[in-house]
C-alpha positions in Angstrom: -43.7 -61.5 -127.0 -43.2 -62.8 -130.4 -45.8 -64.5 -133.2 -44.8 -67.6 -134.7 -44.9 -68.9 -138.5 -44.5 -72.2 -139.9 -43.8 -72.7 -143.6 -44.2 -75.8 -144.8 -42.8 -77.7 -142.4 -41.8 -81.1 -143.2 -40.7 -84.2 -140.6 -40.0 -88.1 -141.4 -39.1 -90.5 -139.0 -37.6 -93.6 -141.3 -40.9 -94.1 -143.6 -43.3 -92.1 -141.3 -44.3 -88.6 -142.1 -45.4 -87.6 -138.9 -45.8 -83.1 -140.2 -46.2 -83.3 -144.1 -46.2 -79.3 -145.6 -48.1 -77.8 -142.7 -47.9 -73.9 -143.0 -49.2 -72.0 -139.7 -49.3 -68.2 -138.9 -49.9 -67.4 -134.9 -50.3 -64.0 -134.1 -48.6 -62.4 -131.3 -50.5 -63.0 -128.1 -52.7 -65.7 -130.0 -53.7 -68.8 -127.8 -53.4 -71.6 -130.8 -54.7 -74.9 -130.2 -52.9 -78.2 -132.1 -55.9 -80.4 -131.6 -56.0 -84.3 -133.3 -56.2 -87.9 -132.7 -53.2 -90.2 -131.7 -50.0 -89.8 -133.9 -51.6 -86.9 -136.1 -48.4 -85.2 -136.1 -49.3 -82.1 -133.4 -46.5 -82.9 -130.8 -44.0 -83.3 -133.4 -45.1 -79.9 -134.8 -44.3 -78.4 -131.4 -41.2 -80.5 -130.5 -39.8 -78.7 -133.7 -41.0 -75.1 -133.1 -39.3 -76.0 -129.7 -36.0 -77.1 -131.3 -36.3 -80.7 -130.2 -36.8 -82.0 -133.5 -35.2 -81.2 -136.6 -37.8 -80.9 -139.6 -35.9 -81.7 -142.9 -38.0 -79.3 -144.7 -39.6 -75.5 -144.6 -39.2 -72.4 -142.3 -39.7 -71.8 -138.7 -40.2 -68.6 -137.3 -40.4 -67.0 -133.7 -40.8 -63.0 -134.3 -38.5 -61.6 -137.2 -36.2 -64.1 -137.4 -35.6 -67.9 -138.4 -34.7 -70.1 -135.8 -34.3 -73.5 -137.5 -30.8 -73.6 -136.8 -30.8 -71.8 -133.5 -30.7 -74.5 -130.0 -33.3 -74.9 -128.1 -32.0 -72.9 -125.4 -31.9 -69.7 -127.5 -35.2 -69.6 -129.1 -36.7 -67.7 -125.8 -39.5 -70.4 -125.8 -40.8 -72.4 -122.4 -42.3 -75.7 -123.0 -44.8 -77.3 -120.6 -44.5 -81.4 -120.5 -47.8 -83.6 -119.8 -45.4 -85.2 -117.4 -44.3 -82.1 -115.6 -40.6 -83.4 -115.3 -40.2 -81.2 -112.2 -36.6 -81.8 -110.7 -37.8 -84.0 -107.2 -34.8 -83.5 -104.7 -36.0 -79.8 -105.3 -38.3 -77.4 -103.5 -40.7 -76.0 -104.9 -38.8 -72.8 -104.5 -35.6 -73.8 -106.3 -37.3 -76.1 -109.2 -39.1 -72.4 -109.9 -35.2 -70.4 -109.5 -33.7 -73.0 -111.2 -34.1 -71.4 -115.2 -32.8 -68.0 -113.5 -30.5 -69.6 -111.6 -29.0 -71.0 -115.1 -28.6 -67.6 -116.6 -27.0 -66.0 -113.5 -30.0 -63.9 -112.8 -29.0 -61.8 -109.5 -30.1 -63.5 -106.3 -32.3 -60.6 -105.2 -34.3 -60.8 -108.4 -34.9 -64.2 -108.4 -36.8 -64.2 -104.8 -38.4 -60.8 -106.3 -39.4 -63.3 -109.6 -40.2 -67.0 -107.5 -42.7 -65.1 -105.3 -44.3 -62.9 -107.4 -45.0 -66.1 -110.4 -45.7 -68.2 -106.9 -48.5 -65.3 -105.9 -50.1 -65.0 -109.5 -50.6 -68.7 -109.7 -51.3 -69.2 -105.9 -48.7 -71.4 -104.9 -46.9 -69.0 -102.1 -47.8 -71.8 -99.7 -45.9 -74.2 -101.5 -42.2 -72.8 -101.7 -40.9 -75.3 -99.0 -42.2 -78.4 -100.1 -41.0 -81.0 -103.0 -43.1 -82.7 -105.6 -44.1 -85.6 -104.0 -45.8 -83.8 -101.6 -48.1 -81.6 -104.2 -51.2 -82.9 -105.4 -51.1 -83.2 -109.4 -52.8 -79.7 -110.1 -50.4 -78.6 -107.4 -47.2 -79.9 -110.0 -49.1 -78.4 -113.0 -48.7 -75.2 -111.3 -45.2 -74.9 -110.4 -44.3 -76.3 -114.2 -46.3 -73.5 -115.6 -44.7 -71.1 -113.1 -41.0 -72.7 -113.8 -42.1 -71.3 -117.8 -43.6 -68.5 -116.7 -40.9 -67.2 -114.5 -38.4 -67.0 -117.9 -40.6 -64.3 -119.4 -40.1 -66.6 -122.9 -41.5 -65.1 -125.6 -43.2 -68.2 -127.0 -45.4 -71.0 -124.4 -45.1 -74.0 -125.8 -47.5 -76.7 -124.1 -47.6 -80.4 -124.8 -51.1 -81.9 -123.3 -50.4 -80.3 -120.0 -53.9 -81.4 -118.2 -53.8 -84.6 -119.6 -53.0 -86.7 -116.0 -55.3 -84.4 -113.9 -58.9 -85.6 -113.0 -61.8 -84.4 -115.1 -63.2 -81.9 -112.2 -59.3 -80.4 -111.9 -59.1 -80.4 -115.7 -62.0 -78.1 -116.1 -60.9 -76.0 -113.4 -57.2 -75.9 -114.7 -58.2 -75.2 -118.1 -60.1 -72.2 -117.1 -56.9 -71.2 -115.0 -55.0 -71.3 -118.2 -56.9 -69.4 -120.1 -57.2 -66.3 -117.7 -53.2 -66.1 -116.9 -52.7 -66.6 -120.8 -54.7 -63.5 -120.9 -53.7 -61.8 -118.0 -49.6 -62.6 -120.1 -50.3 -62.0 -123.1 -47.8 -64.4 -124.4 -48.5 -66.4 -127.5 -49.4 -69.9 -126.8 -49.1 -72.7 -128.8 -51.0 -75.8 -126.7 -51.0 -79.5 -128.0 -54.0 -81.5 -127.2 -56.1 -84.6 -128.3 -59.3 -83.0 -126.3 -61.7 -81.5 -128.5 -63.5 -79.2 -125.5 -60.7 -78.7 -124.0 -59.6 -76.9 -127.6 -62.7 -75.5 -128.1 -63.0 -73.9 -124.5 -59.5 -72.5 -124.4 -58.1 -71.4 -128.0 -58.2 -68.3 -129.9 -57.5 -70.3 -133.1 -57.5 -74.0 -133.7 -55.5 -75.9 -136.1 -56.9 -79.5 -137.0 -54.5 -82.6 -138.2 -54.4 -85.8 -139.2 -51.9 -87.4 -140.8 -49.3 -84.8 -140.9 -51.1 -82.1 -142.5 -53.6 -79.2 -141.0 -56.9 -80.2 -142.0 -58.8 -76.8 -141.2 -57.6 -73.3 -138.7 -59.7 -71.6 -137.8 -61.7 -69.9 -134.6 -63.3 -72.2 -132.6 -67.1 -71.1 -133.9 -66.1 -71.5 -137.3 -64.3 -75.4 -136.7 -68.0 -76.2 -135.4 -70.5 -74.7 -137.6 -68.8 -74.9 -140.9 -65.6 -77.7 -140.8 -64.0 -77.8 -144.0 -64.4 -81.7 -144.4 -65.6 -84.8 -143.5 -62.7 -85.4 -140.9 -63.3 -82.5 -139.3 -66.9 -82.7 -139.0 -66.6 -85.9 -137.4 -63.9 -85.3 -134.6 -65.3 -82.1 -133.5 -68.4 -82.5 -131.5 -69.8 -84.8 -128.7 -71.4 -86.6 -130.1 -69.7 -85.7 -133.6 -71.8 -85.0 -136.5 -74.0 -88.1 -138.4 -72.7 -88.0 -141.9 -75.1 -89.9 -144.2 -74.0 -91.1 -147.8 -76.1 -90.4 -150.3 -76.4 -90.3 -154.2 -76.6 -87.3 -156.1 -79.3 -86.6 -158.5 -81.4 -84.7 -160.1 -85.1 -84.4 -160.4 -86.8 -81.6 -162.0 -83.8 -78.8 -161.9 -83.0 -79.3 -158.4 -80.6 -82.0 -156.7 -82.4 -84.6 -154.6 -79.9 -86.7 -152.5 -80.9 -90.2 -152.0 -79.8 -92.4 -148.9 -81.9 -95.3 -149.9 -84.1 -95.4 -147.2 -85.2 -91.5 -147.6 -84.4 -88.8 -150.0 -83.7 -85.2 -149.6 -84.8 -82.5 -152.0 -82.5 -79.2 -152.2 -83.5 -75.9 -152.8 -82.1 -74.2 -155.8 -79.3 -72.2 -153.9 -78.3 -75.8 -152.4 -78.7 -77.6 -155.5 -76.2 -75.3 -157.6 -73.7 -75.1 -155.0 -73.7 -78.9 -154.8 -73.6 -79.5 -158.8 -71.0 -76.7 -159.0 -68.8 -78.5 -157.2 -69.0 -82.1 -156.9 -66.6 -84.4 -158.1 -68.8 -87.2 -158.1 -72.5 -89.0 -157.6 -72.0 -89.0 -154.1 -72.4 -87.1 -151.5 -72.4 -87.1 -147.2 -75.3 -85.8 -145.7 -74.1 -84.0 -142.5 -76.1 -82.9 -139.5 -74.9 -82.2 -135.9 -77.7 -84.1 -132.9 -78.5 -81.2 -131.8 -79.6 -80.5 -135.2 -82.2 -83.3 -135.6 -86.1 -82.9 -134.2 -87.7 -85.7 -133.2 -91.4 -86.0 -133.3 -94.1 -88.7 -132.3 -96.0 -87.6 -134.8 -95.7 -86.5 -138.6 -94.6 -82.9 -138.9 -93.8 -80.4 -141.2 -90.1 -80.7 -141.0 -90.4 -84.5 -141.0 -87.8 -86.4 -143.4 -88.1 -89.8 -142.6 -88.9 -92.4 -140.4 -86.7 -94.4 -137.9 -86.7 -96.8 -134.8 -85.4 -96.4 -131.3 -82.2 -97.6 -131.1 -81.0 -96.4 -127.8 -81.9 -94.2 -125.4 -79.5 -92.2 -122.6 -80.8 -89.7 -120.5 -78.3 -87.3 -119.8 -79.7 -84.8 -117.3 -81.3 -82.1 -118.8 -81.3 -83.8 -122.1 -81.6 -87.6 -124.3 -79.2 -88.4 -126.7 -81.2 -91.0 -128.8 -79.2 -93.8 -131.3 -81.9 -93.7 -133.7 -81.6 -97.1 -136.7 -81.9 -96.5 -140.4 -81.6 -99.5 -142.5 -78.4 -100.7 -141.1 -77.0 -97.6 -140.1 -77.2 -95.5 -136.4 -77.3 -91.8 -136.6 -77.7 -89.9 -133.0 -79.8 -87.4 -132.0 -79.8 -84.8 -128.8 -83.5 -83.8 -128.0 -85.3 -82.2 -124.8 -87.1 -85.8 -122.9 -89.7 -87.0 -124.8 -91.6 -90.5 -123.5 -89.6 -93.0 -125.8 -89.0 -96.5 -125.8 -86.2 -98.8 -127.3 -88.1 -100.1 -130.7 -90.5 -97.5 -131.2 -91.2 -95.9 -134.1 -90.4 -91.6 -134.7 -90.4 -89.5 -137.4 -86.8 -87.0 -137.9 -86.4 -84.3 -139.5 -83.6 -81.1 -140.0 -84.1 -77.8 -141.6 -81.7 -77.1 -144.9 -80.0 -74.4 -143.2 -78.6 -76.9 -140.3 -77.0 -79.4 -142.9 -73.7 -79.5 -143.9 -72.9 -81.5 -147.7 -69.3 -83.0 -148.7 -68.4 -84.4 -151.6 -68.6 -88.2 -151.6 -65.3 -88.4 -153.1 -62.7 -85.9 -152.0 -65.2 -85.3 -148.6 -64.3 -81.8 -148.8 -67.4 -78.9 -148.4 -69.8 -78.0 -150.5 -72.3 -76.1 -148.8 
């Protein structure tokens, strides 16, 4: 087992910098998410921790030692593909040998090794046929256990659950989780799914272009991201950020979207004024975060029409239309109608406020 660091890694294809300076510590035994839209820059991260790539710039580390100029076959990692790339003339018992096989592992220790990886991911059944005749959470298996089987130090996992239906991609996912456990081998798992990340990871590191926009735990990533990007890619629906201007009206701030204003309370107010760059500001709160009422209430901010409404089971997630914008709402069922009129409202304590020009957190 090994932890890995990253120190300012650097990678440019021609004019493209697809990692620009990130800088990552994973603990030892850690389960590390890389989570972020198409092209962000996570699988290129990982192709170089796995030796694939070359970065041109900054540190990679797998336990004591630097490993920038070491192969890929001597960094003691195991790297997962979303495609599998089991070998097909194979059975499932030899594509599983096949990375002891290659380091002249003793024949009686590799049965020992193919059935006991085949047991702990139950696949036993399995040994005689060949890929084609495995379902896909079948070949997800036997990739896992052709890593697993190598004892690497380091798992390196590239969107692994990403061709598997949604009911096997929940059930996998849970899978994962319990034999990373059950391993205790650090992870590092690339993935564009924000639930899936959320669900499985110890720690979470969020890019976009190139660079890691927030790591953290996953609690922390939800209830407190460090920007505006962040706030908006993590959540489903993702959280309604609202511009507004910054000003003030009798010592505190009041932020005005136009169609409402919103008064701060002196703790608020300071934190915004201390560190704004500008006059404007984004108003953030989650759906879950905004009440809905047929009538005027205390926590009432303003007024808006029925968008849309769509029941989903237990609950409505409700478009609601202010001036020309949509913001969306979760709430328990309530009797509403496309067009009608509600009143909204959030407490202080559930908003989130970024800075209008550099969008990064103020309170």
């Amino acid at each position: 087992m090994a932890s890995v660091k990253l120190v300012n890694l650097y990678k440019k294809f021609d004019r493209v910098v697809a990692v620009d300076g990130v800088t990552l510590e994973i603990p030892d035994g850690d389960f590390v998410v890389l989570l972020g839209p198409s092209g962000c820059g996570k699988t290129t991260t990982l192709r170089c921790i796995a030796g694939l790539e070359t970065p041109d710039e900054g540190e990679i580390w797998i336990g004591d030692s630097i490993v920038n100029d070491l192969p890929p076959k001597d960094r003691d990692v195991a790297m997962v593909f979303q495609n599998y790339a089991l070998y097909p003339h194979m059975k499932v018992y030899d594509n599983l040998a096949f990375p002891l096989k290659m380091r002249k592992v003793e024949k009686g220790e590799i049965d020992r090794r193919v059935k006991e990886v085949a047991d702990l991911l139950g696949i036993s059944h399995l040994l005689d046929r060949k890929p084609r005749q495995l379902s896909g959470g079948e070949q997800q298996r036997v990739a896992l256990g052709r890593a697993i089987i190598r004892r690497p130090r380091v798992f390196l996992m590239d969107e692994p659950l990403s061709n598997l239906d949604a009911k096997l991609r929940l059930f996998m996912r849970a899978e994962l989780k319990r034999l990373q456990r059950e391993l205790k081998t650090t992870t590092v798992y690339v993935t564009h799914d924000q639930a899936e990340a959320m669900a499985m990871a110890d720690k979470i590191a969020v890019m976009n272009k190139g660079k890691v926009q927030q790591y953290d735990d996953p609690n922390t990533i939800y209830s407190r991201p460090a920007n505006a990007f962040v706030a908006t890619f993590i959540g489903s629906p993702p959280m309604n950020m609202i511009k507004a201007a910054i000003k003030q009206v009798g010592g505190n701030v009041v932020l005005d979207a136009g169609s409402f204003s919103y008064t701060l309370s002196p703790e608020y107010s300071e934190a915004v004024l201390k560190g704004a760059q500008s006059s404007e500001a984004f108003l953030g709160v989650r759906p879950e975060d905004i009440r809905i009422t047929l009538e005027k209430a205390g926590s009432s901010v303003f007024q808006s029409e029925v968008y849309v409404v769509e029941h989903q089971g237990a609950n409505l997630v409700v478009d609601l239309k202010i001036d020309s914008e949509i913001i969306k709402a979760i709430t328990s069922p309530l009797p509403l109608q496309i067009g009608q009129k509600v009143w909204v409202g959030f407490e202080e304590s559930k908003i989130h406020i970024y800075d209008g020009k550099t969008e990064r957190l103020l309170v």
